[in-house]
C-alpha positions as CSV (number, residue, x, y, z in Angstrom):
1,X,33.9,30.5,7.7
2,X,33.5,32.7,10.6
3,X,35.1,32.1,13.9
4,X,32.4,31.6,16.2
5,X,33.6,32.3,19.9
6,X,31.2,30.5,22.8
7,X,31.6,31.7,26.5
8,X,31.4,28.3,28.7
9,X,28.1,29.6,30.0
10,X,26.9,29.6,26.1
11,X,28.4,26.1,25.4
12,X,26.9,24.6,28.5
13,X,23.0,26.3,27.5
14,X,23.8,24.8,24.1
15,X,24.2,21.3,24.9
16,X,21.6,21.2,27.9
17,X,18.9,20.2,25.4
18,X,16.5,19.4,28.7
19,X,16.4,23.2,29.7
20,X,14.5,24.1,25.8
21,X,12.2,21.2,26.2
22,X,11.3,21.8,29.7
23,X,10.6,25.8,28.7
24,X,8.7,24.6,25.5
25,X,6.3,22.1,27.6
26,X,6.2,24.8,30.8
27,X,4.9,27.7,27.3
28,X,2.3,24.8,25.8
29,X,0.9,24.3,29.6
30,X,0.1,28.0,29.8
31,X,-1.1,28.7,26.6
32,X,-3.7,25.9,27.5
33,X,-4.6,27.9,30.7
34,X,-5.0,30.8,28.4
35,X,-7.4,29.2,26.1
36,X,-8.9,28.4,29.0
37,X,-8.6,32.0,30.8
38,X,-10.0,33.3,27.4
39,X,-13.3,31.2,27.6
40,X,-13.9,32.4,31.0
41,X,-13.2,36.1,29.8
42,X,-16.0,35.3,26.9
43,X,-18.5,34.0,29.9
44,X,-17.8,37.5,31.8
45,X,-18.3,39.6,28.7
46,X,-21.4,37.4,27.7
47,X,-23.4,37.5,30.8
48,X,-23.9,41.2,30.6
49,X,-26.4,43.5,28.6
50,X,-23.4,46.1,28.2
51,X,-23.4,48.8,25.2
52,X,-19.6,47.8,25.2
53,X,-19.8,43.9,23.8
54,X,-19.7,45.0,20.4
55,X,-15.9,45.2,21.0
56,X,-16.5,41.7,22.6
57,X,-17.5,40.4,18.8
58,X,-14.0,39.3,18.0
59,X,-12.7,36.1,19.2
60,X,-9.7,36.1,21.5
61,X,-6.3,36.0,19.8
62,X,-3.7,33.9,22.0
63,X,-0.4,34.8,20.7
64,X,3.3,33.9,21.4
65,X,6.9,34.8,20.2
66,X,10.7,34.4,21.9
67,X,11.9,38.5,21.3
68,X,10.6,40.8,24.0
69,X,13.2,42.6,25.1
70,X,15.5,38.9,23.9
71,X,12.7,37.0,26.3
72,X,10.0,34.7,25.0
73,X,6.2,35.9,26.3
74,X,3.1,35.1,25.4
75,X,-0.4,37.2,25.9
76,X,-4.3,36.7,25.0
77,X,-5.8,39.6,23.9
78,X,-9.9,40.2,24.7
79,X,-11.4,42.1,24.2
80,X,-9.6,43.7,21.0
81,X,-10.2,46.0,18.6
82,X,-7.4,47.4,17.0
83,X,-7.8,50.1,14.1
84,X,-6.5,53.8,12.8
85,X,-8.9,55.0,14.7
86,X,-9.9,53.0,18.3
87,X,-8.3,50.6,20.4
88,X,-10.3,48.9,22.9
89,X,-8.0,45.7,24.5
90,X,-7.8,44.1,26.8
91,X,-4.0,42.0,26.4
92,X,-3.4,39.4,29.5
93,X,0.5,39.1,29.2
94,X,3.0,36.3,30.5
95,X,6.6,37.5,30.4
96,X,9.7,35.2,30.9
97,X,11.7,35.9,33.6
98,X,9.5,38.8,34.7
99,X,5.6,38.6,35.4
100,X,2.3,37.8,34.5
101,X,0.4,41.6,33.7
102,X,-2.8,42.3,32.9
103,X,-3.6,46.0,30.8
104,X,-6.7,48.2,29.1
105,X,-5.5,49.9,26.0
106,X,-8.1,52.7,24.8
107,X,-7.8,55.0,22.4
108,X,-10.0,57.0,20.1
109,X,-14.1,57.8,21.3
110,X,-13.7,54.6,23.6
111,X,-11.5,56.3,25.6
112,X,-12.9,59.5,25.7
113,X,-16.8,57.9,26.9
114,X,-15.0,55.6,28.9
115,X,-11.6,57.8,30.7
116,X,-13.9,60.1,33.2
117,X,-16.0,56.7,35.4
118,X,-13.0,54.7,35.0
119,X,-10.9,57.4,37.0
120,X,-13.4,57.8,39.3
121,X,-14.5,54.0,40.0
122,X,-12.6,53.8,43.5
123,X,-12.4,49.4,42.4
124,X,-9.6,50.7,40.0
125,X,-7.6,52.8,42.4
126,X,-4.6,50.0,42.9
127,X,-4.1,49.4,39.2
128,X,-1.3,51.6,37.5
129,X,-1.0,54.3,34.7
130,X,1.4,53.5,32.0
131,X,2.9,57.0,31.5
132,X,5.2,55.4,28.5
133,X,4.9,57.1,25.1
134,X,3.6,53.8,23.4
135,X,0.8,51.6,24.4
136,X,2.9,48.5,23.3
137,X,5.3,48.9,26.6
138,X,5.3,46.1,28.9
139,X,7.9,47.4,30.8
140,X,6.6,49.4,34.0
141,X,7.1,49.7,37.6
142,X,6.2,51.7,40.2
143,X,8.1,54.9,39.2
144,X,6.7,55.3,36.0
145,X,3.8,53.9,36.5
146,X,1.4,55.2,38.9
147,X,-1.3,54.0,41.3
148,X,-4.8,55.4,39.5
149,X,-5.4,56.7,43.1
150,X,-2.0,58.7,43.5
151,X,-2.6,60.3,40.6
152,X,-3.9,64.1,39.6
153,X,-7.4,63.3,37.4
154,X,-6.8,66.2,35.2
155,X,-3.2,65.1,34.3
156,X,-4.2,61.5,32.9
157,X,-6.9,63.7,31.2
158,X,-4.4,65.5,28.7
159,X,-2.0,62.8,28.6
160,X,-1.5,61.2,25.5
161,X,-3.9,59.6,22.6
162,X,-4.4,56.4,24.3
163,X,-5.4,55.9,27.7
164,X,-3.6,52.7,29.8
165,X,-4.1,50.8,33.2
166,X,-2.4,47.7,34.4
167,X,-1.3,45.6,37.2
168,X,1.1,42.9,38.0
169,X,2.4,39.7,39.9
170,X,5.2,37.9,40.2
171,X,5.9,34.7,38.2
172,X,6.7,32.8,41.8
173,X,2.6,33.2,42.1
174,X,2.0,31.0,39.3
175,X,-0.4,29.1,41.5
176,X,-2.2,32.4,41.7
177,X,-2.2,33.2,37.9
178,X,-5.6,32.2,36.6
179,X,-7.7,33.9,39.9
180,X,-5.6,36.9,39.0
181,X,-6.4,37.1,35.4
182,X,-10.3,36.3,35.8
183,X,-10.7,38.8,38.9
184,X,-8.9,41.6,37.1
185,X,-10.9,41.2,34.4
186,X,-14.0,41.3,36.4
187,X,-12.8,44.4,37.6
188,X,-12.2,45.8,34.6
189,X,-15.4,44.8,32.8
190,X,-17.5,45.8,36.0
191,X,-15.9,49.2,36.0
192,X,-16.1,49.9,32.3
193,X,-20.1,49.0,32.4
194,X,-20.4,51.0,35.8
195,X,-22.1,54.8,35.2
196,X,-19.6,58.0,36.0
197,X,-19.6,58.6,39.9
């Protein structure tokens, strides 16, 4: 049998049994607020004649798991359509230890109708431009990602196959999470139905 070597730091996580149950009651409490955060997003989407809602026709996928970057997260993704072809998503994202984001993935004829009024719509001009090379990043921050309104128009243009916009707050704002979520993703839907200016 292997010789398993603990640090005292590892033996005291492993026999504080009260840390794991307070994280898995603190992950069931939010994944209630983002059923409930997903119903709301539903009520937005609804309330609109918008030649968009066909990507709406899906129902929300609330998913969780313990490995990003070795830290549990969990995110609701809604709108989503995900295929070989287009991506339109919209993934609401809690990350342990880190934030709470909110992102629009396009990719495919979604993202060519949609890139030129969402970099003009001046509502958008404080969320950020993941410059990663894969759309599954969660990891940004101000350096390599962007304000849409510091940003040349014709670079995000010719940037990659897929097209995404995010923002941030802290975990400390918890308080702060739903109205952040649901006003975001007014934004979002407002300025995705809103004609090129």
């Amino acid at each position: 049998m292997a010789n398993v070597e603990l640090t005292s730091e590892e033996i005291a996580t492993v026999n504080n049994s009260g840390f794991l149950l307070t994280k898995n009651k603190a992950i069931e409490k939010l994944q209630q607020a983002f059923g409930d955060i997903a119903t709301q997003y539903q009520s937005i989407t609804g309330s609109t004649q918008s030649e968009w809602k066909r990507y709406c026709e899906t129902a929300p996928k609330i998913s969780k798991g313990e490995q990003f970057e070795g830290l549990p997260y969990l995110m609701l993704d809604y709108p989503r359509t995900f295929s070989n072809t287009e991506t339109f998503a919209v993934r609401s994202f809690f990350w342990w230890g880190n934030y709470f984001s909110i992102s629009l993935l396009l990719a495919g004829q979604c993202r060519q109708l949609l890139l030129p009024r969402l970099l003009t719509n001046p509502v958008l001009g404080d969320w950020h431009l993941d410059t990663s090379p894969t759309p599954w990043n969660h990891r940004w921050d101000t350096e390599t990602s962007p304000q849409l309104s510091n940003i040349s128009k014709a670079n995000v243009s010719n940037q990659e196959d897929f097209f995404k916009i995010s923002k941030q707050i802290p975990l400390s704002q918890w308080q702060d999470m739903e109205q952040f979520f649901l006003t975001n993703f007014s934004q979002l839907w407002s300025a995705i139905n809103c004609p090129s200016v």
